[in-house]
C-alpha positions as CSV (number, residue, x, y, z in Angstrom):
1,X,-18.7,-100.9,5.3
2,X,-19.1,-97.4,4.7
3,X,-19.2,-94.4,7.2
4,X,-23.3,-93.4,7.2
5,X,-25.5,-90.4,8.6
6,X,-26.5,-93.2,11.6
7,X,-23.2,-93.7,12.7
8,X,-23.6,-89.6,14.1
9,X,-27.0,-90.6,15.5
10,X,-26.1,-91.2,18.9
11,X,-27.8,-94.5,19.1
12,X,-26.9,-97.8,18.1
13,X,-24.8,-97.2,15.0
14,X,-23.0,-94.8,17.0
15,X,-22.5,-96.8,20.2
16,X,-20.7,-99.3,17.7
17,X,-18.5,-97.2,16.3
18,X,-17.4,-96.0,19.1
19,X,-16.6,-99.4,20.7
20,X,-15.5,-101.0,17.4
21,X,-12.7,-98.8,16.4
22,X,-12.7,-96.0,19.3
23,X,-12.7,-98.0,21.9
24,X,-10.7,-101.0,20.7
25,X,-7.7,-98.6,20.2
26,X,-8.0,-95.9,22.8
27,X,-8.5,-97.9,25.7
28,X,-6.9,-96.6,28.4
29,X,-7.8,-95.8,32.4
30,X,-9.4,-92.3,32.3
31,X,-11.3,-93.1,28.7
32,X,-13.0,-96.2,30.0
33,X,-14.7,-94.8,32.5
34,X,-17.1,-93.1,29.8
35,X,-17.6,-90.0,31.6
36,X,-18.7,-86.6,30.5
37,X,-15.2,-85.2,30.7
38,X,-12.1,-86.3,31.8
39,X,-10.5,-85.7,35.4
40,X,-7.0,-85.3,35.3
41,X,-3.9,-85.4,37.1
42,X,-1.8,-82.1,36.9
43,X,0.6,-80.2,38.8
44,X,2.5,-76.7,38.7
45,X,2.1,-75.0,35.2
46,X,0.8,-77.1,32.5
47,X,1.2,-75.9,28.6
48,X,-2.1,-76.7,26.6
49,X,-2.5,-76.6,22.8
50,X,-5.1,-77.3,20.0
51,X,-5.2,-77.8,16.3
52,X,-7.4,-78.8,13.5
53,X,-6.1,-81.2,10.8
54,X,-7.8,-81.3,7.1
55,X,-4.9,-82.7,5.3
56,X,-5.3,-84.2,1.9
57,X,-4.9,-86.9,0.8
58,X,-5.6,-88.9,4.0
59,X,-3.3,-91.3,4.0
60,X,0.8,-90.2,2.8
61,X,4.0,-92.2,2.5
62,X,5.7,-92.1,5.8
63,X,1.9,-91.0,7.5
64,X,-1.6,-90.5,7.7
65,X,-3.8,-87.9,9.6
66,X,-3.9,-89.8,12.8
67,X,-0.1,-89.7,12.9
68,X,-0.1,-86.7,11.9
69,X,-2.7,-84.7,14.6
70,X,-0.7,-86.8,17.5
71,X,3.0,-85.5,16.3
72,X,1.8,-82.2,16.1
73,X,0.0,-81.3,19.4
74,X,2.5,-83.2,21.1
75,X,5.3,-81.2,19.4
76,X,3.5,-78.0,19.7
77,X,3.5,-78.9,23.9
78,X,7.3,-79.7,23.3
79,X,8.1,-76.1,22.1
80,X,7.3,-74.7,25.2
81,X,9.4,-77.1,27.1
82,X,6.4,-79.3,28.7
83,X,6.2,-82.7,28.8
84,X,3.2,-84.0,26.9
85,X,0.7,-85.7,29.2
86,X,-3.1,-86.2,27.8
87,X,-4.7,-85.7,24.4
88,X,-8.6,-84.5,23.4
89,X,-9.4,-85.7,19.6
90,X,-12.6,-84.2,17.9
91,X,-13.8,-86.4,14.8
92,X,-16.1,-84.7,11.7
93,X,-16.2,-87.6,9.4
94,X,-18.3,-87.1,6.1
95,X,-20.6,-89.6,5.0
96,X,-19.0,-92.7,3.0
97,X,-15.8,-92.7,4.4
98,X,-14.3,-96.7,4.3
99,X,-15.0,-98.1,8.2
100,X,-11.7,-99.8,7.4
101,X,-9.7,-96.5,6.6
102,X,-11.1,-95.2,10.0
103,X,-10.0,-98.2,11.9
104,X,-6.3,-97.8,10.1
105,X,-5.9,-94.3,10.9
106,X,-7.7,-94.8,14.3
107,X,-5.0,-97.5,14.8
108,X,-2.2,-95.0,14.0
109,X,-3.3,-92.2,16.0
110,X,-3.3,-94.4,19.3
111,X,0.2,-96.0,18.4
112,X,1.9,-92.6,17.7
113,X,0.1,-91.4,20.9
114,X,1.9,-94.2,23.0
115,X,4.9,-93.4,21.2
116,X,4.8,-89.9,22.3
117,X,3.7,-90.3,26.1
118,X,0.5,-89.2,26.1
119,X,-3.0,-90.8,26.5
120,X,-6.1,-90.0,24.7
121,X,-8.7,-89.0,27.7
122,X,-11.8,-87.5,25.7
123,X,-12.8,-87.4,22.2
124,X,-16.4,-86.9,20.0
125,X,-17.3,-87.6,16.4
126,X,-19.8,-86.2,14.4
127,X,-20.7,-87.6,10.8
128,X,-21.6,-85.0,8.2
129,X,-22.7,-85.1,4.6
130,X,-19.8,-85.6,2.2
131,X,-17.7,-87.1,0.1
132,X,-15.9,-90.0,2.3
133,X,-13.8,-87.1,3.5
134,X,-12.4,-86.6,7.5
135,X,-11.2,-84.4,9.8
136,X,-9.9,-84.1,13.7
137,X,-9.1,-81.8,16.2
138,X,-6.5,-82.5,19.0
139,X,-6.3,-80.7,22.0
140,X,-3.3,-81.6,24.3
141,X,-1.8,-80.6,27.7
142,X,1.5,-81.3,28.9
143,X,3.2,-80.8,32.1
144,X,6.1,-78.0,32.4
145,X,8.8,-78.7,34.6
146,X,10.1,-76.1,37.2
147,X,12.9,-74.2,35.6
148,X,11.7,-74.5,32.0
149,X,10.8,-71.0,30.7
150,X,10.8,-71.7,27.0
151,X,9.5,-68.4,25.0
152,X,9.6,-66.6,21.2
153,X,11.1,-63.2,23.6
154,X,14.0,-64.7,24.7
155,X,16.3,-64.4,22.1
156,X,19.6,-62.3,22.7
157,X,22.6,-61.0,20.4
158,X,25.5,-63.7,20.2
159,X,22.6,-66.9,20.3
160,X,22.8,-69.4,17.9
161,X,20.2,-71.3,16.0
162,X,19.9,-74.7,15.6
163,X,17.9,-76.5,13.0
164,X,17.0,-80.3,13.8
165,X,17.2,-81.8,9.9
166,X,16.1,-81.5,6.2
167,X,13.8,-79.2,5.5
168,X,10.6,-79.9,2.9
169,X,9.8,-83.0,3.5
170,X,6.6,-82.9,4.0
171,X,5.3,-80.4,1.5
172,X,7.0,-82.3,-1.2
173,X,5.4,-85.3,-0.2
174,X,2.0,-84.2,-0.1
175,X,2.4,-82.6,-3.3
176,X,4.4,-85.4,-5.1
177,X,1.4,-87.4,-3.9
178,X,-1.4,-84.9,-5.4
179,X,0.3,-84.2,-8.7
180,X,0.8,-88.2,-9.0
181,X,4.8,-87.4,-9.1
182,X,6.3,-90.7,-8.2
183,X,9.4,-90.7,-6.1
184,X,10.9,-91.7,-2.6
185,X,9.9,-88.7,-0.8
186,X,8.9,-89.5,2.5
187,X,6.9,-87.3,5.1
188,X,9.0,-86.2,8.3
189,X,6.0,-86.3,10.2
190,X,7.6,-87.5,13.8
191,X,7.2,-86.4,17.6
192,X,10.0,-84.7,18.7
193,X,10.0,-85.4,22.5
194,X,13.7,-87.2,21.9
195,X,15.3,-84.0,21.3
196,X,13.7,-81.7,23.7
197,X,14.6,-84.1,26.4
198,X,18.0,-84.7,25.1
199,X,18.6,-80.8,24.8
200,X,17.3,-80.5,28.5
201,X,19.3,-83.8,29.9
202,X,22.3,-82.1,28.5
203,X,22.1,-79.1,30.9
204,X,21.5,-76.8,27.5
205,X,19.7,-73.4,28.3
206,X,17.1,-73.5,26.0
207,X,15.9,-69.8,24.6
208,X,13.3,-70.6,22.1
209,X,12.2,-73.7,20.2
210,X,9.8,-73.3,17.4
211,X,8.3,-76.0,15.4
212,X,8.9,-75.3,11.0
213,X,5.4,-76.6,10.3
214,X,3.0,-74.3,7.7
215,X,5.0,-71.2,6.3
216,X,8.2,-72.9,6.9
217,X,11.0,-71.7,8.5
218,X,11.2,-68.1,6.9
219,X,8.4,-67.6,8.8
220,X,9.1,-68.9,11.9
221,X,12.5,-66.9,11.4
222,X,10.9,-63.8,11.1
223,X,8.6,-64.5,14.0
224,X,10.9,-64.7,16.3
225,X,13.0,-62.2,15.5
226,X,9.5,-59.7,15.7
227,X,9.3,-61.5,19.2
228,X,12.7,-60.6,20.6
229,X,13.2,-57.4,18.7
230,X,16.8,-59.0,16.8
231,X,18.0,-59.4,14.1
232,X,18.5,-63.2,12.7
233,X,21.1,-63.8,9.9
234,X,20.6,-67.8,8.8
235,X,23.6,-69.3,6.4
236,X,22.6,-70.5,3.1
237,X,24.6,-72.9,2.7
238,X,23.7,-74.4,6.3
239,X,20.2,-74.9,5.9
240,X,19.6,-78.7,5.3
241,X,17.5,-80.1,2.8
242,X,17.6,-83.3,0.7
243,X,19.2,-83.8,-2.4
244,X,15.5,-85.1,-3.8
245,X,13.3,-82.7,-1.9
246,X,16.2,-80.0,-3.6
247,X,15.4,-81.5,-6.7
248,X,11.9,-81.3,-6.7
249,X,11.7,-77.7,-5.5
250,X,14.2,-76.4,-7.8
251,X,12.1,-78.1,-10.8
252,X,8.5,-76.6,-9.4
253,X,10.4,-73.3,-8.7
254,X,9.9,-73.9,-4.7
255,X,11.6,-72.4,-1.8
256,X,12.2,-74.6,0.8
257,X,12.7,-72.4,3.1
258,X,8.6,-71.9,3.1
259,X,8.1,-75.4,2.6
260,X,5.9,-77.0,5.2
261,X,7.6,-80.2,7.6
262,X,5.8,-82.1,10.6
263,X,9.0,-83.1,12.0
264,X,11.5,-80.7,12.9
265,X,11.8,-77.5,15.1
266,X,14.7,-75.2,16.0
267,X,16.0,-74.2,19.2
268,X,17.7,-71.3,19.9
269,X,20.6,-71.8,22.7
270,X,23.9,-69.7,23.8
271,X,26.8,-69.7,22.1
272,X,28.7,-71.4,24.6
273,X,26.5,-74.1,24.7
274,X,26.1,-74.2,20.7
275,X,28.2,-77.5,20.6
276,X,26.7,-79.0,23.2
277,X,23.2,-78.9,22.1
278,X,23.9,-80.0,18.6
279,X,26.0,-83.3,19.7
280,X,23.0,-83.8,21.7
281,X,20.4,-83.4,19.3
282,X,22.9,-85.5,16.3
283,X,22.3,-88.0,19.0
284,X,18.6,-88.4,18.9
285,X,16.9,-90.6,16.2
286,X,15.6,-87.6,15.0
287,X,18.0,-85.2,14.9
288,X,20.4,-86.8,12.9
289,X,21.1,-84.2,10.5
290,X,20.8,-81.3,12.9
291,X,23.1,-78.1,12.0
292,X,23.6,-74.8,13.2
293,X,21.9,-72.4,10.5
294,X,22.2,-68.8,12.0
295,X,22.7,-66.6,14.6
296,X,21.2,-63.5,16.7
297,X,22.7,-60.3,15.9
298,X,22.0,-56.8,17.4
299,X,19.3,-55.2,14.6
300,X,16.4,-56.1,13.3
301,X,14.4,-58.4,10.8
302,X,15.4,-61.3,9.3
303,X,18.3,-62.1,7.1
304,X,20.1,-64.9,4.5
305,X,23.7,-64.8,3.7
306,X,23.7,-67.0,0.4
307,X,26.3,-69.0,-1.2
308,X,27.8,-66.3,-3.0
309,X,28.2,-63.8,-0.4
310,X,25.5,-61.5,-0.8
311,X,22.9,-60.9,2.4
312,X,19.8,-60.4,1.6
313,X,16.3,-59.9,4.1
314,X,13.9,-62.5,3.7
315,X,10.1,-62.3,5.0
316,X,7.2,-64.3,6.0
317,X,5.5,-66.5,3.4
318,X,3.0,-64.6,1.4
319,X,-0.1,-66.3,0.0
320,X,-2.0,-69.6,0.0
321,X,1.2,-71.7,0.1
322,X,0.1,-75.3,-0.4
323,X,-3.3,-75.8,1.2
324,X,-4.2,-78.6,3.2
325,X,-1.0,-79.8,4.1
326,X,-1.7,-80.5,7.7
């Protein structure tokens, strides 16, 4: 069955939809009770985040766009040291779309959700004219504990930065998958709750923690060294990327240190504490390949020593990058 103008009607079409693939996966408490909005549980200060995905194509090796809009609200949340409670998802779906790709991605969305921690509480769908095409919005609020104060300012000379794995992953999926390039690239697209909490249950001051999502970590570099008024020199040779995804950038003349990823972030922690925090993240399923890439320096701007010795200042990513990658 195919996704029609009637299924946006409001009336019978609709009320299907919703309980044939909505309902059937999101059940939960709060949803069931089919009110006009959602009444929620939440103490002290509470971090709250939304973001539209239009990634293309829909469905990716190692995800899909229900995976995809879970892990990254919930990981946004994460960066600023909540814990992610409850989750809004807006659905535009364009006329055509398969009823059975809706009900796979629908299916994913709610598992990764109660992978994460967090319950879906309120959603909507509209149905446009189109091409089978679809697209959701995720709102998410999560709970911040007393004593977290997680922030982009907090950066000071003598910090060092921690990266939690490969780099690239995800951008060269996506585009290994639109220029029909076949190889075992695989989409990092994961939530990262694991780390956070292992960073917090090893007593680890936590300065910063920045998702490396669109713009890639030269730009999230660069950010926070604007943020904190630093300077930020990241090792070359520490940066860690996949022999494949290395591959595969060095052949399409790609940087991967603008390459998009859905599933990894760096935290910025003391010195002292440097070793700490990265046993405790190499701990986590996914932090595995964590290493320490830089470190905060009394200046300004953002820096790379590279392999042969030179240090050069790097910026944020200029231009369209690739589109519709999240």
């Amino acid at each position: 069955m195919k996704i029609t103008m009637a299924h946006g009607s409001g009336g019978k079409s609709s009320a299907e939809l919703m309980g044939d693939i909505f309902g059937k996966h999101f059940r939960n408490q709060v949803l069931d009770k089919m009110e006009d909005a959602a009444v929620l549980s939440v103490g002290g200060k509470i971090a709250c985040s939304t973001d539209s995905f239009v990634v293309s194509p829909l469905v990716f090796k190692g995800g899909d766009i229900g995976k995809l809009c879970v892990c990254g609200t919930v990981n946004d949340l994460l960066m600023m040291g909540s814990v992610p409670k409850y989750l809004t998802c807006g659905f535009i779906l364009e006329e055509g779309l398969d009823v059975e790709v809706l009900d796979q991605i629908v299916e994913s969305m709610a598992r990764q959700a109660r992978a994460a921690g967090v319950i879906i509480v309120a959603g909507d769908t509209k149905v446009v004219e189109g091409n089978g095409g679809m697209y959701i919005n995720t709102t998410g609020i999560g709970e911040i504990p007393e004593g977290r104060y997680v922030s982009s300012s907090n950066c000071e000379e003598g910090d060092l930065i921690i990266c939690s794995g490969n780099l690239g992953d995800h951008h060269a999926c996506i585009l290994s998958h639109r220029m029909e390039i076949e190889n075992s690239i695989s989409s990092d697209c994961a939530p990262l709750n694991d780390i956070v909490e292992a960073l917090y249950e090893a007593g680890i001051n936590v300065k910063t923690m920045r998702d490396v999502t669109r713009g890639g970590l030269g730009t999230v570099i660069n950010e926070i060294a604007e943020s904190s008024s630093v300077k930020i020199e990241l090792e070359e040779e520490s940066i860690p990327v996949n022999p494949e995804v290395k591959g595969f950038a060095d052949i399409l003349g790609l940087d991967p240190l603008y390459m998009g990823n859905e599933g990894k972030m760096i935290a910025v922690v003391p010195c002292a504490q440097a070793e700490a925090a990265l046993s405790a993240v190499r701990a986590t399923e996914h932090g595995v390949d964590a290493r320490i890439i830089g470190k905060v320096k009394a200046g300004e701007g953002a820096y790379i020593k590279t392999h042969l010795g030179a240090t050069r200042r790097f910026d944020v990513l200029y231009g369209e990058g690739l589109p519709r990658i999240c």
